[in-house]
DSSP file (Angstrom, degrees, kcal/mol; ACC not computed):
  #  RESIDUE AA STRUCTURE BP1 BP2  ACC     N-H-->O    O-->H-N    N-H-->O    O-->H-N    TCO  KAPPA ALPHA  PHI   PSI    X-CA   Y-CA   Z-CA
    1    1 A X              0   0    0      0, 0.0     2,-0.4     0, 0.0    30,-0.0   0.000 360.0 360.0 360.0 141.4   10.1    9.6  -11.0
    2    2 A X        -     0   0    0      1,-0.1     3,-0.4    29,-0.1    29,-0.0  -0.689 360.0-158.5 -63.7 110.2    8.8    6.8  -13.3
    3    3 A X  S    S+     0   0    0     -2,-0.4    -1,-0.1     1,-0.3     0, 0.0   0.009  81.2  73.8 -98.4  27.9    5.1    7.5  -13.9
    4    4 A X        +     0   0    0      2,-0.1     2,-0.5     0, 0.0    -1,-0.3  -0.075  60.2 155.6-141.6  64.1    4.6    4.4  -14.7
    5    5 A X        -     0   0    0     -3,-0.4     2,-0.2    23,-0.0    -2,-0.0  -0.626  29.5-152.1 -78.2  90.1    4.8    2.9  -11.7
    6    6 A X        -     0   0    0     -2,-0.5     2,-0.5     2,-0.0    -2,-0.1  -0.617   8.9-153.0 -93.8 148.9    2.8   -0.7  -11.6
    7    7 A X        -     0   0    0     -2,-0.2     2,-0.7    59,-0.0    18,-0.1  -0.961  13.5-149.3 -86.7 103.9    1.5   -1.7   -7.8
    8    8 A X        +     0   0    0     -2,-0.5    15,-1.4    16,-0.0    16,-0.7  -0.858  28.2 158.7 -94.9 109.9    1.3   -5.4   -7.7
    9    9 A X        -     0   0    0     -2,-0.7     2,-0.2    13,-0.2    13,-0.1  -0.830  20.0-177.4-138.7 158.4   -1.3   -6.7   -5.5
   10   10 A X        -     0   0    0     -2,-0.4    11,-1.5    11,-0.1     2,-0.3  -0.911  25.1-113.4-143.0 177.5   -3.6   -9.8   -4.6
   11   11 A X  E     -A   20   0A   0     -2,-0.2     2,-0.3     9,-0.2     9,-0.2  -0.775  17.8-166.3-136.0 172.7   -6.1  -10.6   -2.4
   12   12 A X  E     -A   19   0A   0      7,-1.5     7,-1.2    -2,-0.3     2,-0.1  -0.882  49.9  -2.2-148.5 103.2   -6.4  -13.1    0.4
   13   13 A X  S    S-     0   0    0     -2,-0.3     2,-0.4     5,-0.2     5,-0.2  -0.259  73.1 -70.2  33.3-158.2   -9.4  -14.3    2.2
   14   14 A X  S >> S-     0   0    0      4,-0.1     3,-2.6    -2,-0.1     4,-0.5  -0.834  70.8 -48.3-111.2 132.8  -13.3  -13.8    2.2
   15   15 A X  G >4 S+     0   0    0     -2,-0.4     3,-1.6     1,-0.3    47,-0.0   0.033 123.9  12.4  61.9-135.0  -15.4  -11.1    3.3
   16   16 A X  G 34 S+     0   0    0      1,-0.2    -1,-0.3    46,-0.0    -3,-0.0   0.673 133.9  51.0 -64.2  -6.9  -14.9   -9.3    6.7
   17   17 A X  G <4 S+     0   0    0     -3,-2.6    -1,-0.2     2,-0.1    -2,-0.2   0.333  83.3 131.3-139.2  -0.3  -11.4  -11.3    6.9
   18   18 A X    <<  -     0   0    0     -3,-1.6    44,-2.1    -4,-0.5     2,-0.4  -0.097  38.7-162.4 -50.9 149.6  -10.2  -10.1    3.1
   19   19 A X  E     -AB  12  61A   0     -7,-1.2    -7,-1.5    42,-0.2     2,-0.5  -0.989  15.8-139.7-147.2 140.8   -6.7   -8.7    2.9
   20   20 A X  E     -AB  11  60A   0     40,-3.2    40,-1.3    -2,-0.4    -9,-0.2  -0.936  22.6-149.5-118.4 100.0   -5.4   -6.8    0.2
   21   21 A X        -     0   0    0    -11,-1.5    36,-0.1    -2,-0.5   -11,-0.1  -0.018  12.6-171.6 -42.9 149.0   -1.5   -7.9   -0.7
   22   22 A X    >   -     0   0    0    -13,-0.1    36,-1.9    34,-0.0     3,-0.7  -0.518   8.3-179.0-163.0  98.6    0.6   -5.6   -1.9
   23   23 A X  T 3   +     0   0    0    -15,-1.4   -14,-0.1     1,-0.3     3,-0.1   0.527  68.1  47.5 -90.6 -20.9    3.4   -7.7   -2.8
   24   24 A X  T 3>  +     0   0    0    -16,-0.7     4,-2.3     1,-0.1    -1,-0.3  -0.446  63.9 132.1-123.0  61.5    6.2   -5.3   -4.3
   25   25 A X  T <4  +     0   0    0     31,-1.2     4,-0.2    -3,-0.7    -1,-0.1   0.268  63.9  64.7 -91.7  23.2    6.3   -2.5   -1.5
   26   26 A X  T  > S+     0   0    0      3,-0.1     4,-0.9    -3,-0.1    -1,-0.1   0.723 113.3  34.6 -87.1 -21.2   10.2   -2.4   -1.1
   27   27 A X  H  > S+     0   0    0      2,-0.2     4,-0.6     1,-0.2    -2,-0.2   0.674 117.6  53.0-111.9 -16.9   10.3   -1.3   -4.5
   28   28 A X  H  X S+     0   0    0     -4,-2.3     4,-2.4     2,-0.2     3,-0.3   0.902 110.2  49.4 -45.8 -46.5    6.9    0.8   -4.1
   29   29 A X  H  4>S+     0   0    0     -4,-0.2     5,-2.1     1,-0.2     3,-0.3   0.921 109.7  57.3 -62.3 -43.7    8.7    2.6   -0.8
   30   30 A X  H ><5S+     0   0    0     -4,-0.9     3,-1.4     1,-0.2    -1,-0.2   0.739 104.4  53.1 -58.2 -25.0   11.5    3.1   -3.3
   31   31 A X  H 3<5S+     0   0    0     -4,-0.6    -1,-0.2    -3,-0.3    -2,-0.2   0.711 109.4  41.0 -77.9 -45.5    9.4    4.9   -5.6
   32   32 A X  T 3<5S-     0   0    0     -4,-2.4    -1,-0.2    -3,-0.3    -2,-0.2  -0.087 110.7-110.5-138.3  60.1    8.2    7.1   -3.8
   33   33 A X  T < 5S+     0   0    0     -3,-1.4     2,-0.2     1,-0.1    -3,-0.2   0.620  79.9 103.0  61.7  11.8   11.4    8.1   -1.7
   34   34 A X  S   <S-     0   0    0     -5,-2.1    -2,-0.2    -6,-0.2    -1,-0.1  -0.767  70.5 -96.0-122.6-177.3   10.1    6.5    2.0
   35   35 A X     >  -     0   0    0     -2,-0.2     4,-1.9    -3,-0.1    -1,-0.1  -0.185  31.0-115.3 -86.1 177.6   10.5    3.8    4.1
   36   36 A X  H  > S+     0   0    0      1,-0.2     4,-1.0     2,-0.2     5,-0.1   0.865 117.7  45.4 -65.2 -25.5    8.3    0.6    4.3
   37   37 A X  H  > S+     0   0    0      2,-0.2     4,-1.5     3,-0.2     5,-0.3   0.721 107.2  57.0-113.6 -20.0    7.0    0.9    7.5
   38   38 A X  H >> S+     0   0    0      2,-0.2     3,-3.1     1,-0.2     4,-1.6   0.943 111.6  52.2 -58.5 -70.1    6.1    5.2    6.9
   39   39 A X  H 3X S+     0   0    0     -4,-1.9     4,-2.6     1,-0.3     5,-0.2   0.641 111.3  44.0 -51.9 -40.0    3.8    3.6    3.8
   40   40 A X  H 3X S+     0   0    0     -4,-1.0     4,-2.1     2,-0.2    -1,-0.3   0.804 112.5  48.1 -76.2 -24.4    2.0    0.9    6.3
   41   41 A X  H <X S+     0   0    0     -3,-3.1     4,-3.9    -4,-1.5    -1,-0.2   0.900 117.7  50.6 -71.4 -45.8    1.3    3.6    9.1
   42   42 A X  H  < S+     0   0    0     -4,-1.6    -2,-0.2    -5,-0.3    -1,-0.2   0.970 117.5  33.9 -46.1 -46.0    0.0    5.6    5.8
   43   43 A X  H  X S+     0   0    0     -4,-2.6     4,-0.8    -5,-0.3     6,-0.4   0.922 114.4  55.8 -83.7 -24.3   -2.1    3.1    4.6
   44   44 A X  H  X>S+     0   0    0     -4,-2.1     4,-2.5    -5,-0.2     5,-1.2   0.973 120.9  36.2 -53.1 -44.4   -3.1    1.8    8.3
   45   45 A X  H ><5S+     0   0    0     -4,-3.9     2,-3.6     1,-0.3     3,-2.4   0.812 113.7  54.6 -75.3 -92.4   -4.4    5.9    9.1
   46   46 A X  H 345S+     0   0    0      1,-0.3    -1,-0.3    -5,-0.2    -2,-0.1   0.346 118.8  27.9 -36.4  -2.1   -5.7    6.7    5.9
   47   47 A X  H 3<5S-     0   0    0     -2,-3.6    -1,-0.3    -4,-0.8    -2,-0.2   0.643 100.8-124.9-135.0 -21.1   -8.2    3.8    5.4
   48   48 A X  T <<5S+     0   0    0     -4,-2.5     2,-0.2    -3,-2.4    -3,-0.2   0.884  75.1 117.5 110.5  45.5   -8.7    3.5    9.3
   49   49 A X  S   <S-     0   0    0     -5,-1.2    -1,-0.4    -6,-0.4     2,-0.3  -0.499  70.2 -92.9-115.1 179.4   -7.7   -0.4    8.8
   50   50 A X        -     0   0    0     -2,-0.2    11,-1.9    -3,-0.1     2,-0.3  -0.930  36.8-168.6-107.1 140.0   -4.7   -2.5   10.3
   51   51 A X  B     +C   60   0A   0     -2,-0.3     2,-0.3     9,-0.2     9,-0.2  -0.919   8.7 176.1-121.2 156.8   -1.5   -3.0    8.3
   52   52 A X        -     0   0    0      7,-4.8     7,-0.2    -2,-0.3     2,-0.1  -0.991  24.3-135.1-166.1 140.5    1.3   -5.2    8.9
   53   53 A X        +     0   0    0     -2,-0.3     2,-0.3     5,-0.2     5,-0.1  -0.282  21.0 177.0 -78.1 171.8    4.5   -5.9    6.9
   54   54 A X    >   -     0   0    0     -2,-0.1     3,-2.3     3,-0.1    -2,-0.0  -0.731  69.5 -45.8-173.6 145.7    5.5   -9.9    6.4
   55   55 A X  T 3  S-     0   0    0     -2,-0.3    -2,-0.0     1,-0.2     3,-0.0   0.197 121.6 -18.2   5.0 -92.8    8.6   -9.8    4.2
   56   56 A X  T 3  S+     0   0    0     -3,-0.1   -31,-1.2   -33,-0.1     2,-0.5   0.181 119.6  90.8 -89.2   4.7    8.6   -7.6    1.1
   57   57 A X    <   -     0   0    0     -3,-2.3     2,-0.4   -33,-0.1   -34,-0.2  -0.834  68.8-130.3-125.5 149.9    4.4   -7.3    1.2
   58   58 A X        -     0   0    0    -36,-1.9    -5,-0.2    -2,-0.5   -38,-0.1  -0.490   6.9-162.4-134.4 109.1    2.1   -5.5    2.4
   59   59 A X        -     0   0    0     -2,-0.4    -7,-4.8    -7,-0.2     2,-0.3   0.342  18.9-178.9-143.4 112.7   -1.0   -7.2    4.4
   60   60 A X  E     -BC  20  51A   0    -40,-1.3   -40,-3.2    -9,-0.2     2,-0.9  -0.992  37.8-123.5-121.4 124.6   -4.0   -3.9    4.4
   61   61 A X  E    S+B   19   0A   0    -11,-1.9     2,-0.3    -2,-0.3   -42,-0.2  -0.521  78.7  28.9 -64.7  94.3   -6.9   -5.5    6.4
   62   62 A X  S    S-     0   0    0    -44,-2.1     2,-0.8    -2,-0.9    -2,-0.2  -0.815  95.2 -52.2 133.3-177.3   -9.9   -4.9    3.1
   63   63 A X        +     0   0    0     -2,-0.3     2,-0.7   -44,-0.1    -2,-0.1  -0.872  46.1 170.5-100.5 122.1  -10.6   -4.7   -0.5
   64   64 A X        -     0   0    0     -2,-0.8     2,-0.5    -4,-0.1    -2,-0.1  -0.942  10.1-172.4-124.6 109.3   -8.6   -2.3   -2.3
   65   65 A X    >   -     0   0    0     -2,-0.7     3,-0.5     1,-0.0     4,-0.3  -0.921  45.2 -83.1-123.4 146.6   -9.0   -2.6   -5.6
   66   66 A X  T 3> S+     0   0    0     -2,-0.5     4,-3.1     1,-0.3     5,-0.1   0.295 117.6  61.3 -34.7 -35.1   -6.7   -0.6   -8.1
   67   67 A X  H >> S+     0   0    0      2,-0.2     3,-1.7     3,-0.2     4,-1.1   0.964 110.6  45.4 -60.5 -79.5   -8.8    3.1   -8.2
   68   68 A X  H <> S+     0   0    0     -3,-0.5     4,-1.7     1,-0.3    -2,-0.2   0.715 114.0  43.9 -49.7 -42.7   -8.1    3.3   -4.7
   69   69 A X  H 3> S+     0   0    0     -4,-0.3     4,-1.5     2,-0.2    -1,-0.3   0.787 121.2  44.3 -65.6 -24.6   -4.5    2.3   -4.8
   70   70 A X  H <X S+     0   0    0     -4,-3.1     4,-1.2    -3,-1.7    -2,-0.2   0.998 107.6  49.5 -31.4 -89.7   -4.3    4.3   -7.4
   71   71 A X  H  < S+     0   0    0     -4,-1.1    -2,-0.2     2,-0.2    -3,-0.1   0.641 117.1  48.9 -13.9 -43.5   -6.2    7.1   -6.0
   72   72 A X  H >X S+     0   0    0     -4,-1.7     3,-5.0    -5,-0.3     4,-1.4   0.970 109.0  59.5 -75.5 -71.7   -3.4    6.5   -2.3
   73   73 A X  H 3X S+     0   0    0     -4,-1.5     4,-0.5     1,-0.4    -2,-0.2   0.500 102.8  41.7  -2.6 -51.5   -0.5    6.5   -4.7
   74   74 A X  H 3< S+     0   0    0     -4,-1.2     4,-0.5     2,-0.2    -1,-0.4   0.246 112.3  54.9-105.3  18.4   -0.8    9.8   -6.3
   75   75 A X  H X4 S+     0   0    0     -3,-5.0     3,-0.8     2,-0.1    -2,-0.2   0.735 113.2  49.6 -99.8 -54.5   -1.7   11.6   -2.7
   76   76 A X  H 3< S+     0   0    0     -4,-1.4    -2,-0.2     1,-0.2    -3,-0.2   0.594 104.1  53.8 -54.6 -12.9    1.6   10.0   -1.6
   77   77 A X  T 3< S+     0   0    0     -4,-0.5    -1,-0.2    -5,-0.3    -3,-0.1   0.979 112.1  42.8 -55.6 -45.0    3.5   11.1   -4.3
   78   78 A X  S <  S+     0   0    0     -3,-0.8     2,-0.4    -4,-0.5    -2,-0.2   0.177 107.6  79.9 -93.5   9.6    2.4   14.7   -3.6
   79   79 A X  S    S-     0   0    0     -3,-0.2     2,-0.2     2,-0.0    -1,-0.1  -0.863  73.8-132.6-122.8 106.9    3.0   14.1    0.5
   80   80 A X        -     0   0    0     -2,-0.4     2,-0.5     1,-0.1    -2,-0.1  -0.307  30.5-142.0 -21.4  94.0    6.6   14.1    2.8
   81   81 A X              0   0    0     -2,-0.2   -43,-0.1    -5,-0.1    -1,-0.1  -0.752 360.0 360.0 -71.0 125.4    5.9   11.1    4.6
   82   82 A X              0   0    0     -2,-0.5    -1,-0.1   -44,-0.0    -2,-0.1   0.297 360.0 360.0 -90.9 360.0    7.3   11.9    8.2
């Protein structure tokens, strides 16, 4: 695997109603060997938010700013998404 993997994300409203883009997950999911929709149940459990796909991105209900996605990133390398 390329460990130098960039996450491209942006952010999308104010406050309680931010949402945190994450705008190349086909080729994230590729990365790390799942599907799209295991990574959004991952990210939906693990941060105890809602996630939802809309074409190639994907819509996590919060602020996520780069340590964490970092921080998800290298737990999902090291997990068999079921």
């Amino acid at each position: 695997m390329n460990s130098n993997f960039e996450v491209n994300f942006c952010y999308y409203g104010m406050r309680e109603t931010l949402v945190t883009h994450i705008t190349n997950l086909t080729e994230l999911a590729s990365y790390l060997s799942t599907t799209p929709d295991k990574l959004r149940r991952y990210f939906a459990e693990r941060l105890n938010t809602s996630a939802k796909i809309e074409g190639k991105t994907l819509k996590v209900k919060g602020l996520l700013i780069k340590p964490i996605i970092n921080e998800i990133i290298d737990e999902l390398n090291g997990v068999c998404l079921e």
